[in-house]
C-alpha positions as CSV (number, residue, x, y, z in Angstrom):
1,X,-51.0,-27.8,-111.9
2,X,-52.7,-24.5,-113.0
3,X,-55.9,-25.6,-113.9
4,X,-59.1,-25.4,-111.7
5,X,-60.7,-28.9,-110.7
6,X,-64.1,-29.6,-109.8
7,X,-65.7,-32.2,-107.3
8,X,-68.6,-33.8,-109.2
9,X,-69.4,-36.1,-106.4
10,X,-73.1,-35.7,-104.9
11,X,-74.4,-36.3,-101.8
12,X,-73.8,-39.9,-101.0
13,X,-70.3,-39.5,-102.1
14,X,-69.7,-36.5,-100.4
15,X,-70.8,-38.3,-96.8
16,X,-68.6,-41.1,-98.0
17,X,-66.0,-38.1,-98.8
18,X,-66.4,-37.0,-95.2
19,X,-65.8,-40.1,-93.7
20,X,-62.8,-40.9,-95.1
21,X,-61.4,-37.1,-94.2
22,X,-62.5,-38.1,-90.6
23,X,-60.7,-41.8,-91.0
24,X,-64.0,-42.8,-90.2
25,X,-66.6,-45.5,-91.3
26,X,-69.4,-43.2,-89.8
27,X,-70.3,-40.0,-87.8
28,X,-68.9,-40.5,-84.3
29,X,-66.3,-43.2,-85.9
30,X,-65.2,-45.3,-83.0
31,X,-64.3,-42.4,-80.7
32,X,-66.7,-44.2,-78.2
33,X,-64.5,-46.9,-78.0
34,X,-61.4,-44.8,-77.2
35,X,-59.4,-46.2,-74.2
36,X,-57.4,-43.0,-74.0
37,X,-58.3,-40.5,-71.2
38,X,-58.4,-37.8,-73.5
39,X,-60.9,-39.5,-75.4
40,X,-58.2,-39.8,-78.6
41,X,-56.4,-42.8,-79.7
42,X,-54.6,-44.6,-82.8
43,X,-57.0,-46.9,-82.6
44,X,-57.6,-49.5,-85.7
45,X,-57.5,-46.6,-88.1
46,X,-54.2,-45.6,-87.2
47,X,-52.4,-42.2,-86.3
48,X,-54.1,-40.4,-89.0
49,X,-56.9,-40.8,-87.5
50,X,-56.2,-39.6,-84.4
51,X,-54.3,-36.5,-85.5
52,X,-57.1,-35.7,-87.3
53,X,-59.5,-35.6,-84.0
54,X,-56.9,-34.0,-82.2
55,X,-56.9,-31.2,-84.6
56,X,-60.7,-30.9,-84.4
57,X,-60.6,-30.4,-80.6
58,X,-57.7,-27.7,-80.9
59,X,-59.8,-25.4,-83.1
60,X,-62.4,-25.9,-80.7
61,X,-60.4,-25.0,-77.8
62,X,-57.9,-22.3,-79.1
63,X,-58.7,-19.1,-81.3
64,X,-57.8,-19.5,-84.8
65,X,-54.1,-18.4,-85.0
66,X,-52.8,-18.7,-82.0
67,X,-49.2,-18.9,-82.6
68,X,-48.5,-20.4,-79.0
69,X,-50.7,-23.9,-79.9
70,X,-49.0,-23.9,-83.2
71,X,-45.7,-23.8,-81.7
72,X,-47.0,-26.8,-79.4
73,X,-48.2,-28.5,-82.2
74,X,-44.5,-28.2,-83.8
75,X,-42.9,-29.3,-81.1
76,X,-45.3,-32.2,-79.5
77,X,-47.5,-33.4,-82.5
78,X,-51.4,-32.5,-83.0
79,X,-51.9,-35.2,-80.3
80,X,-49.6,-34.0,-77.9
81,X,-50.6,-30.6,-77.7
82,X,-54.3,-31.5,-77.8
83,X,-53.3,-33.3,-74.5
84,X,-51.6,-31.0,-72.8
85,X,-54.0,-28.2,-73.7
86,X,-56.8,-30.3,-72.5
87,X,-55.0,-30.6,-69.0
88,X,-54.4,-27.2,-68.8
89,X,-50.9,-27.7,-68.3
90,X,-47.7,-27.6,-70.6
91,X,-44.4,-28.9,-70.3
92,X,-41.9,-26.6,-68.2
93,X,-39.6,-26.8,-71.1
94,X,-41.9,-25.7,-73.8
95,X,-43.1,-22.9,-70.6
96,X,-40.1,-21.5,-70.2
97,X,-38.9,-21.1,-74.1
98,X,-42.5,-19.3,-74.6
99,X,-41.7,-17.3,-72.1
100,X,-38.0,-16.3,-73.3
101,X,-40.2,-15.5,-76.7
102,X,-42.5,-13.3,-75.4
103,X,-40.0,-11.2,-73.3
104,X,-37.4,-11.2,-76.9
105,X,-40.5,-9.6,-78.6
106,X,-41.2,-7.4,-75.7
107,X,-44.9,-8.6,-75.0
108,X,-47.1,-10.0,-72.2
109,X,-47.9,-13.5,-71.6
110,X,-49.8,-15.1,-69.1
111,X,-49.3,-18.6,-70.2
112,X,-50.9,-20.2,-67.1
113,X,-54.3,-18.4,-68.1
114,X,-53.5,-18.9,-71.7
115,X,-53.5,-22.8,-70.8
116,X,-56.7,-22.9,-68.6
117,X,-58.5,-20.9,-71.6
118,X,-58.0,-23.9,-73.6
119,X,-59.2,-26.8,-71.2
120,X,-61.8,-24.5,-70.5
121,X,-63.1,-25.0,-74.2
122,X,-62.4,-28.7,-74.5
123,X,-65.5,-30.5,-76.5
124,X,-65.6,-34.2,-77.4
125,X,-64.0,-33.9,-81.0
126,X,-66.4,-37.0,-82.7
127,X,-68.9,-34.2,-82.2
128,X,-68.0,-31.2,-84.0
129,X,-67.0,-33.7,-86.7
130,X,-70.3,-35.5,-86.6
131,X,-71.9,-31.7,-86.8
132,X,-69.8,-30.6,-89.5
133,X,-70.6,-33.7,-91.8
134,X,-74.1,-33.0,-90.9
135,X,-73.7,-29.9,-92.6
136,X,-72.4,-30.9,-95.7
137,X,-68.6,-29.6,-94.2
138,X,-65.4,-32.0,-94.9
139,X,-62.0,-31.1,-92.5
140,X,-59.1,-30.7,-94.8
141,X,-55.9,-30.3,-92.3
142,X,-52.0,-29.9,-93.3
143,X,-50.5,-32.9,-95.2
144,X,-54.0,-33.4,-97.3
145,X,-54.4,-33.5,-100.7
146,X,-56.7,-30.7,-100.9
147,X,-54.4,-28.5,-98.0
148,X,-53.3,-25.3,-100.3
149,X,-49.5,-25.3,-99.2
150,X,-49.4,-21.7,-99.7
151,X,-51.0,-21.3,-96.3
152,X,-47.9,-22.9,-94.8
153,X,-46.7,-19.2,-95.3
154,X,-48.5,-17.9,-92.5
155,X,-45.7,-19.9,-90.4
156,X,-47.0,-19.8,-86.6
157,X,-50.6,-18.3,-87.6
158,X,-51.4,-21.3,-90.1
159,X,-54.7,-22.6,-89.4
160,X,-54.7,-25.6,-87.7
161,X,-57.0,-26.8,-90.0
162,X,-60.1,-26.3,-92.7
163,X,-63.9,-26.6,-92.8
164,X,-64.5,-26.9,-96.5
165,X,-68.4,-27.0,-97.4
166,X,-68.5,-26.7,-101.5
167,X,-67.9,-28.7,-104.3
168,X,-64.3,-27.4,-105.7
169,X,-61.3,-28.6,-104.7
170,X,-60.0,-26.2,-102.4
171,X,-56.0,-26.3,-103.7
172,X,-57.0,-26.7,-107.0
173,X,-59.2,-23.6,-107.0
174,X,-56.7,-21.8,-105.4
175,X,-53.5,-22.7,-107.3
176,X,-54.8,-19.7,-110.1
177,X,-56.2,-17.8,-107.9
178,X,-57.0,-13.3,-107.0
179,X,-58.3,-12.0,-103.3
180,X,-60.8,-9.2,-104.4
181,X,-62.0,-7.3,-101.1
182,X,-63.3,-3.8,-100.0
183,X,-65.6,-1.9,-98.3
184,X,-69.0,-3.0,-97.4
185,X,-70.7,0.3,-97.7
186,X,-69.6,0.2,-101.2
187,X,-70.2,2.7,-104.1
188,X,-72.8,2.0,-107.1
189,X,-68.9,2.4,-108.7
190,X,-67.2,0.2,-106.4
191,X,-69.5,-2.6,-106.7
192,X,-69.6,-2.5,-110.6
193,X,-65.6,-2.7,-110.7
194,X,-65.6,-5.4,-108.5
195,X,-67.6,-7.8,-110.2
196,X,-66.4,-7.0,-114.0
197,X,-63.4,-7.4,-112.3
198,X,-64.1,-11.0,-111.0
199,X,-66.0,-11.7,-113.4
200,X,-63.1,-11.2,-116.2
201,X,-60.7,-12.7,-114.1
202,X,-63.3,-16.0,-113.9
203,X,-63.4,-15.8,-117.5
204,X,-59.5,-16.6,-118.0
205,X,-59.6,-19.2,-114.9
206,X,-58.5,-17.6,-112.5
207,X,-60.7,-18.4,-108.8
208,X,-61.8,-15.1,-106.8
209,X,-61.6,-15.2,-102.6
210,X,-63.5,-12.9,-100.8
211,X,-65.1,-12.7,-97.3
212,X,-68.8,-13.0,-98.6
213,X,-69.5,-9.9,-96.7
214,X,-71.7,-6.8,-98.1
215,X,-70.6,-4.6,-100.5
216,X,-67.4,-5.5,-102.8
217,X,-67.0,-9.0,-101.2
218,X,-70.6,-10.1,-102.3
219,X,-70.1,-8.1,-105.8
220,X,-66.7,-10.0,-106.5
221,X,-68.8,-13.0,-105.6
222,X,-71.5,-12.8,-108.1
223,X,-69.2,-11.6,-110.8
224,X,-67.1,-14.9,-110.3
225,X,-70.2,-17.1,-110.3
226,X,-71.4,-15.1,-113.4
227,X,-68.0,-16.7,-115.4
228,X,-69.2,-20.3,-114.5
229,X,-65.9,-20.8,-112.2
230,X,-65.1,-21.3,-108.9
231,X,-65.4,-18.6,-106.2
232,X,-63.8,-19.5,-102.4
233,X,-65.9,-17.6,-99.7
234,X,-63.8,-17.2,-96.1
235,X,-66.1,-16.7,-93.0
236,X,-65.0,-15.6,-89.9
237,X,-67.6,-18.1,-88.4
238,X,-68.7,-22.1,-89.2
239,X,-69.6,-23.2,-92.4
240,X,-73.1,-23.6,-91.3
241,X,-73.6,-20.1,-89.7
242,X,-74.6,-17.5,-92.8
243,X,-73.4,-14.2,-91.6
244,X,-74.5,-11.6,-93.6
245,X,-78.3,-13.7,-93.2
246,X,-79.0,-11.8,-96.5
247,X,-76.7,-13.8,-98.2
248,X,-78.3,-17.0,-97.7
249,X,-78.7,-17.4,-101.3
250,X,-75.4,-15.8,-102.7
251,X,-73.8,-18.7,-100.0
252,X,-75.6,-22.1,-101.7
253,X,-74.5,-20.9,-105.2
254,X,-71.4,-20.6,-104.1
255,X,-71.2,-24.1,-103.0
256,X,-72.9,-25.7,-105.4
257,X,-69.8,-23.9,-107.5
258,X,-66.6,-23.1,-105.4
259,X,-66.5,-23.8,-101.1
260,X,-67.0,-21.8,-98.4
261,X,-64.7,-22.5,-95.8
262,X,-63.2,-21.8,-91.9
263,X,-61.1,-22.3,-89.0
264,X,-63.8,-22.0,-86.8
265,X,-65.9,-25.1,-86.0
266,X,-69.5,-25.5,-86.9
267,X,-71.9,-23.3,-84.9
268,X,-69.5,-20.8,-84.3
269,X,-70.5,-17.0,-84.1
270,X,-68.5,-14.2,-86.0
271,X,-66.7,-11.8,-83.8
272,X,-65.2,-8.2,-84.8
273,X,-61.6,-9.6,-84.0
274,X,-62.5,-13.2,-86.2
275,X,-63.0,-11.0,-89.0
276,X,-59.8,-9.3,-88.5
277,X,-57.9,-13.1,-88.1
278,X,-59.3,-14.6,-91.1
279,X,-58.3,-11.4,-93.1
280,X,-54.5,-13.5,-92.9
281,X,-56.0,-16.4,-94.6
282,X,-57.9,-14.2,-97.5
283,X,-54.5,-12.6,-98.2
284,X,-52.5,-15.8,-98.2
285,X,-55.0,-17.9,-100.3
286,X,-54.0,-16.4,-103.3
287,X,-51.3,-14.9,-105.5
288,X,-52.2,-11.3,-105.0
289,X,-54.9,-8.9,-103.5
290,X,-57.0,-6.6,-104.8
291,X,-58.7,-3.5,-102.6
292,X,-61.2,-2.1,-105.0
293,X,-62.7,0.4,-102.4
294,X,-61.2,1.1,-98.8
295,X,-62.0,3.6,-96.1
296,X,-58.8,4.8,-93.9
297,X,-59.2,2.2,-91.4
298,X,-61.0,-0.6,-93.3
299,X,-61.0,-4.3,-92.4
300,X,-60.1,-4.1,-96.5
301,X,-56.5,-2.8,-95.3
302,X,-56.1,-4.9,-92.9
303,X,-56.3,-7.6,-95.1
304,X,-54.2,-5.5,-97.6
305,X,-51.7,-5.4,-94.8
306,X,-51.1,-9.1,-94.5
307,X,-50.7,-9.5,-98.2
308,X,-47.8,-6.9,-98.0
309,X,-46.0,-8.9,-95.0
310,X,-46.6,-12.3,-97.2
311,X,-44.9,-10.3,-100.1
312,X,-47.8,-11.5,-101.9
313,X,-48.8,-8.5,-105.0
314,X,-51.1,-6.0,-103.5
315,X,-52.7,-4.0,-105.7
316,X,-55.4,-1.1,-105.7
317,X,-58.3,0.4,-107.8
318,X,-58.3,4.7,-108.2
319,X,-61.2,6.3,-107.3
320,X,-62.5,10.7,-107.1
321,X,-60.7,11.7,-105.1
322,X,-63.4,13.6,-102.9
323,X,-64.4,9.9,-102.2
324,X,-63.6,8.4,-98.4
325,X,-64.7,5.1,-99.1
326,X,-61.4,5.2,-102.0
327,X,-59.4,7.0,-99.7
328,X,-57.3,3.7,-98.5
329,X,-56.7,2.8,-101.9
330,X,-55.2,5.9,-102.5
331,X,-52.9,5.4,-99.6
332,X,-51.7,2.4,-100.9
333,X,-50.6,3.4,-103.8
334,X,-49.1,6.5,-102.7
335,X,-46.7,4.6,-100.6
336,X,-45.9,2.6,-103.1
337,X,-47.4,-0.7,-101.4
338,X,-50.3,-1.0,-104.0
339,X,-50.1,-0.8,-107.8
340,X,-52.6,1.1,-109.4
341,X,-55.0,-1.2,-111.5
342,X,-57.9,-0.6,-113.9
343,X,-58.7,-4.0,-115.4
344,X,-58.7,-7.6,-114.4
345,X,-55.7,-7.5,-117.5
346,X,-53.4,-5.6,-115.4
347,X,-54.3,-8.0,-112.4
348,X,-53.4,-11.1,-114.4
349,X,-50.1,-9.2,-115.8
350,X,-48.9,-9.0,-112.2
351,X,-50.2,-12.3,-110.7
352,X,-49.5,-14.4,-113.7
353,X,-46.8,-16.1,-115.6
354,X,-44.0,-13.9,-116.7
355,X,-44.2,-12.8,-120.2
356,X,-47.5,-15.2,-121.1
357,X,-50.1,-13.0,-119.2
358,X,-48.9,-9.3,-120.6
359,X,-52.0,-6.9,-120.1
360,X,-52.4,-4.8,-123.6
361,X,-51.0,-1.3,-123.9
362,X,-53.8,1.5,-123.3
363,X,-53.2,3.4,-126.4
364,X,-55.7,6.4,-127.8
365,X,-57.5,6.3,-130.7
366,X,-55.7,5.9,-133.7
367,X,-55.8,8.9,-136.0
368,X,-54.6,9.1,-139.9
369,X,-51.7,11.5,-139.9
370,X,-50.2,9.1,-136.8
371,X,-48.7,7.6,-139.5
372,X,-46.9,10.7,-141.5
373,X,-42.9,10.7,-141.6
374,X,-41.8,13.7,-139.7
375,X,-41.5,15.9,-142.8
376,X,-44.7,15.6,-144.7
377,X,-46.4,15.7,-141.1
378,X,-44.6,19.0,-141.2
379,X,-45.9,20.3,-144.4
380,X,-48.8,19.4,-143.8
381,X,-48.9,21.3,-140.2
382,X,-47.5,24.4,-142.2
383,X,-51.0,24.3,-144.3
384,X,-53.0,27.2,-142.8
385,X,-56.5,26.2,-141.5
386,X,-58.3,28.2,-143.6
387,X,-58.1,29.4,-146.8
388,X,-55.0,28.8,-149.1
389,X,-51.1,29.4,-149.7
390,X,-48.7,28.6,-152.1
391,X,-45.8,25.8,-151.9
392,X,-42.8,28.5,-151.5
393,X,-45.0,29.5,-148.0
394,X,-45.6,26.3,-147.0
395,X,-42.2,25.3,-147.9
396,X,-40.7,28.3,-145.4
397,X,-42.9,27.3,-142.7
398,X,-42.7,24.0,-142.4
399,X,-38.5,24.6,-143.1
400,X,-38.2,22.4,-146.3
401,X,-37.2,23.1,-149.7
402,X,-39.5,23.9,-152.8
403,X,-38.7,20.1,-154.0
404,X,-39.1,18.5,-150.8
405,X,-42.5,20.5,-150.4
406,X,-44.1,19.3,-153.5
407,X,-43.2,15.9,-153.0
408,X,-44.8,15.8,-149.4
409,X,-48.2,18.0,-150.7
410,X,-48.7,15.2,-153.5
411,X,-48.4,12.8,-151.0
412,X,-51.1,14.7,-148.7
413,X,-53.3,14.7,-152.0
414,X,-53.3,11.5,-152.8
415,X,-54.1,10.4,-148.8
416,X,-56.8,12.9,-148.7
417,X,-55.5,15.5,-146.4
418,X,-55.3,18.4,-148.9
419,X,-56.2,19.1,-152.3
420,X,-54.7,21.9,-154.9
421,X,-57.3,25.0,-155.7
422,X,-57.1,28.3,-157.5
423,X,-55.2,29.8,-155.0
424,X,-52.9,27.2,-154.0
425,X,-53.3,24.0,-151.5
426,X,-55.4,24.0,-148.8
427,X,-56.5,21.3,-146.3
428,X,-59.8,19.0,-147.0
429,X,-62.8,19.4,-144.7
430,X,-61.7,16.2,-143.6
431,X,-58.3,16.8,-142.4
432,X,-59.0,20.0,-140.6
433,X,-59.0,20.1,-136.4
């Protein structure tokens, strides 16, 4: 489906919305009830239900990411490895294979601590859902309707699941779909590109992702929401923390028109190393990145650096060259990684279907004589720019006969370009430069 879906439902439907995405009838549900130690059971509402709360304690207890809980989760279920996590203690066989992985890649893993960190970080699950709900926040986890499958490309680093506060329909939105990011201390010239740029793009359907951050993510924003479609802001923190504060405002529009979402739970702070993680999820969102302004070592690149390895397209903006904050794009695209890009129609020729979404030529200004035959545009170059000549010099010049000559100089006449006098033809006043 490639066209972009809204949720008109308002609030009583979205509680009831909520519920449901819990396998609920309420806040806690009947996670009260739970005769399980860990607190999560099939209960009445079946497996779903409980999968569901296990994966709400997991990104509670392990940083979004972690490829060592998502290969648990593979191999023992969200349930299972939300059990053995909480214990603190995995099964020897899963132990030893993640430790033959980590010596085959060459790196260091203390799996016991690794473990502990986890229990550590166990909360009662009913909660953070109750919290989220509070907030206006629904959990959409792998296998939902509304789970963007494209994310499934992140293999081991998938999210384990998604707070979605907005009204759009996260796969939907993101099925047409362009990540525009940059720098934060943007350029008056940055900030315009990016949000003609998103703004354009919103204009032909197509859903811009950003990090709602200063700069070019919060122009992109805007420009989005100026085209009346949707706009998917990813946070490195919960749905109900606003980080930038300043863009308390820029945040409600965007839910009231697109979703803001995470992978961390509600009341969750941003750290310099979340902003980096959730960079993977900006890139694989969408069909292609765009970095309209990047310093060398950018969180921008980082981002642009995940959309390479996801061989999703990567493209760049140009900027002066005597300007650090475009320095990163430049990089790019001399390494070939990034195609150079000046309009949200070259964007949509790269990202969109092959041979319907052709961005136009860039072509000068047309000019008159564009459209001589080679031999009267010859005659007509032999004409001296001032004064006069006869048709035997103009015909030695331009390397035609007498004949062919006149013929081409009464064409000129009749177009306008020259005009016979006294002293032979010359060009009109139009024609000259």
């Amino acid at each position: 489906m490639d066209t972009t879906e809204f949720s008109t439902a308002g609030d009583a439907s979205a509680r009831e919305m909520n519920a449901q995405a819990a396998g609920t009838s309420g806040p806690m549900g009947d996670a009260e009830g739970a005769n399980d130690a860990d607190g999560v059971t099939d209960g009445a509402t079946g497996s779903g239900r409980a999968e569901r709360l296990a994966r709400v304690a997991i990104m509670r207890m392990a940083e979004a990411g972690d490829a060592v809980m998502n290969r648990l989760i593979a191999r023992y279920g969200p349930v299972g490895a939300m059990r053995q996590a909480r214990r603190g203690v995995l099964d020897p066989a899963f132990a030893r294979d993640e430790k033959d992985h980590a010596e085959a890649s060459r790196r260091h893993l203390d799996l016991g601590r690794h473990a502990a960190a986890w229990a550590a970080r166990f909360t009662d699950p009913a909660g953070d859902l109750a919290q989220g709900m509070r907030g206006g926040a629904r959990l959409v986890v792998p296998g939902d309707a509304e789970w963007p499958t494209q994310l499934d490309d992140l293999g081991d680093a998938r999210p384990f699941g998604l707070w979605v506060d907005g009204r759009a329909n996260l796969r939907f939105s993101c099925l047409r779909s362009v990540s525009v990011v940059g720098a934060r201390a943007a350029t008056a010239y940055g900030a315009t590109v990016a949000a003609e740029f998103a703004m354009s793009l919103g204009g032909r359907g197509w859903t811009v992702i950003s990090g709602g951050a200063y700069g070019i993510d919060g122009a992109a924003h805007r420009g989005a929401l100026a085209s009346g479609t949707p706009t998917v802001v990813v946070l490195a923190c919960g749905t109900d923390v606003c980080y930038p504060s300043a863009h308390e405002d820029l945040f409600r529009a965007v839910r009231r028109q697109g979703a803001v979402i995470s992978e961390w739970p509600p009341g969750a702070h941003p750290t310099r190393l979340r902003f980096l993680i959730r960079n993977r999820v900006i890139a694989a969102l969408s069909r292609g990145t765009v970095v309209v302004q990047a310093a060398v070592r950018s969180g921008a690149l980082n981002t642009a650096t995940h959309a390479w390895g996801l061989n999703r397209h990567l493209m760049a903006v140009p900027g002066p060259i005597t300007a650090d904050v475009s320095t990163g794009c430049h990089v790019l695209i001399r390494q070939g990684k990034a195609v150079c890009v000046t309009s949200a129609e070259e964007i949509i020729e790269l990202v969109g279907s092959i041979g319907d979404d052709l961005a136009p030529e860039q072509r000068g200004p047309i000019r008159p004589r564009d459209g001589l035959n080679e031999e009267t545009r010859r005659v007509l170059e032999a004409i001296p720019a001032r004064g006069a000549t006869g048709p035997a010099a103009i015909a030695v010049a331009a390397g035609v006969d007498i004949g062919t000559a006149l013929a081409c100089l009464g064409a000129l006449a009749a177009a306008g370009f020259v005009e016979n006098v006294d002293r032979g033809w010359r060009l009109r006043r139009a024609a000259r430069g």
